[in-house]
C-alpha positions as CSV (number, residue, x, y, z in Angstrom):
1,X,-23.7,-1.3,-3.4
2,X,-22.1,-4.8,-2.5
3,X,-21.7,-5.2,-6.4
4,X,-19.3,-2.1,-6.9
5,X,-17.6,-3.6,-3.8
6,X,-17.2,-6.9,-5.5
7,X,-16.0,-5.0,-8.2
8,X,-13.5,-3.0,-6.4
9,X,-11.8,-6.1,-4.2
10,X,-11.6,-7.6,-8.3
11,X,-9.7,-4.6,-9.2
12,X,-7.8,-4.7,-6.2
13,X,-6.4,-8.5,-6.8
14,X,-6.2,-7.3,-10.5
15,X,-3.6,-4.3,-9.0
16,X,-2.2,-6.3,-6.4
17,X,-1.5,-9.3,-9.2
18,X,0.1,-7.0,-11.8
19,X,3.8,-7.2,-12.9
20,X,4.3,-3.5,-12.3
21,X,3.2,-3.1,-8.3
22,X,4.8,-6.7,-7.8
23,X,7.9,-5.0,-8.9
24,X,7.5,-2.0,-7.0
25,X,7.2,-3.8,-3.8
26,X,10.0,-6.2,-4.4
27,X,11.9,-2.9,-4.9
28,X,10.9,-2.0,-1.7
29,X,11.4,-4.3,0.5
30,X,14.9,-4.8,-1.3
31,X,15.4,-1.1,0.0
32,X,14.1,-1.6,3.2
33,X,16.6,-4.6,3.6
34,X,19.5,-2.7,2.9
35,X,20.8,-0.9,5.6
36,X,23.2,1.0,3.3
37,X,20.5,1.9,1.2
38,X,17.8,3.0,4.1
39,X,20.9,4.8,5.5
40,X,21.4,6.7,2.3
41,X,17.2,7.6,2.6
42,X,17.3,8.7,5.5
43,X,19.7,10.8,5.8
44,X,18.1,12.4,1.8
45,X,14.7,13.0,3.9
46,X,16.3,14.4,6.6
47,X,18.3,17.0,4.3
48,X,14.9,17.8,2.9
49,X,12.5,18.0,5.8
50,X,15.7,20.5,7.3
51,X,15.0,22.5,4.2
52,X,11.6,22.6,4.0
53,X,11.6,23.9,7.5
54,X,14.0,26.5,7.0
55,X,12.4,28.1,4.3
56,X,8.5,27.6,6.4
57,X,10.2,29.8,8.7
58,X,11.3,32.3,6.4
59,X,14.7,31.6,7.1
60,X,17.3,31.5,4.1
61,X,18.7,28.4,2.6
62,X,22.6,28.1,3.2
63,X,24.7,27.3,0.1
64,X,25.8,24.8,2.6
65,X,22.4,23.2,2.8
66,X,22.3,23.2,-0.5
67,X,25.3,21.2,-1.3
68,X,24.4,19.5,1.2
69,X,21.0,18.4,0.0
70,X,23.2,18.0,-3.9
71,X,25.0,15.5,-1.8
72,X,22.3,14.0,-0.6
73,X,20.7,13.3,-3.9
74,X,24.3,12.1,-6.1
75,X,24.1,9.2,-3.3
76,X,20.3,8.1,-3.8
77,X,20.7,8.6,-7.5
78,X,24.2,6.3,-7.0
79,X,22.7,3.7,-5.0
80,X,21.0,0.8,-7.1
81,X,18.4,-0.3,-4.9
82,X,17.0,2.7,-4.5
83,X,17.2,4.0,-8.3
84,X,15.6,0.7,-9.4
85,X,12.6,1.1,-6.5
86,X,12.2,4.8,-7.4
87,X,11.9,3.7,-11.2
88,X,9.1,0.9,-10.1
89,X,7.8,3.1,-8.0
90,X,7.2,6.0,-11.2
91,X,5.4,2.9,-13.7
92,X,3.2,1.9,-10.4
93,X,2.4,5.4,-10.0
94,X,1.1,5.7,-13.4
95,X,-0.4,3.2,-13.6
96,X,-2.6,4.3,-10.8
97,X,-3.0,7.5,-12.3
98,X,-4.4,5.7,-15.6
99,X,-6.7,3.5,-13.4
100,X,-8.2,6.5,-11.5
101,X,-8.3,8.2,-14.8
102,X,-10.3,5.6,-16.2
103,X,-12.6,5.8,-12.8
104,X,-13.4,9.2,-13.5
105,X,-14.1,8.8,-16.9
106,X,-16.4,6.5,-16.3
107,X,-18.5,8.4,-13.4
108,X,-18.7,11.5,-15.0
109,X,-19.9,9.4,-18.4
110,X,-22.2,8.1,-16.4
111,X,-23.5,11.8,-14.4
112,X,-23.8,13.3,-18.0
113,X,-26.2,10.9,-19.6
């Protein structure tokens, strides 16, 4: 077992080393710098997790909540910090998705033989 842990700490530096989750987390820590732009963030998550408790509850959604959530989203669309970490944060994301892909390609390869 402590060679497939070898191999995952390699894959791990082999992530953690690659251009597009260096990118992502220099997008985010540009975000999380910005007061502006965590301001904008916030006040998008807050819209949402309003929503999202509304309609748990069985309680309609307001045309004003949804304007207001429209709002919400024109300003963390407008904002280039956090379009930019958004857009690393889709290419690390698939990335991820390709790795783990690959993962279970390989195990059930491996379960079928």
């Amino acid at each position: 077992m402590e060679d497939i842990i070898a191999d995952a700490r390699a894959l791990g530096n082999k992530i953690a080393a690659h251009p597009r989750t260096m990118s992502f987390v220099a997008a985010a820590r540009a975000v999380s710098e910005s007061k502006d732009a965590q301001a904008i963030l916030k006040a998008y998550q807050e819209q949402v997790t309003r929503l999202q408790a509304a309609e748990q509850a069985g309680k309609p959604i307001e045309v004003s909540d949804k304007h207001a959530l429209a709002e919400s989203e024109a300003r963390v669309a407008g904002n280039d910090l956090l379009k930019k970490m958004m857009k690393c944060q889709a290419d690390y994301l698939e990335m991820m998705k390709r790795i783990n892909d690959a993962i279970d390609e390989a195990s059930a390869a491996s379960q079928s033989k």
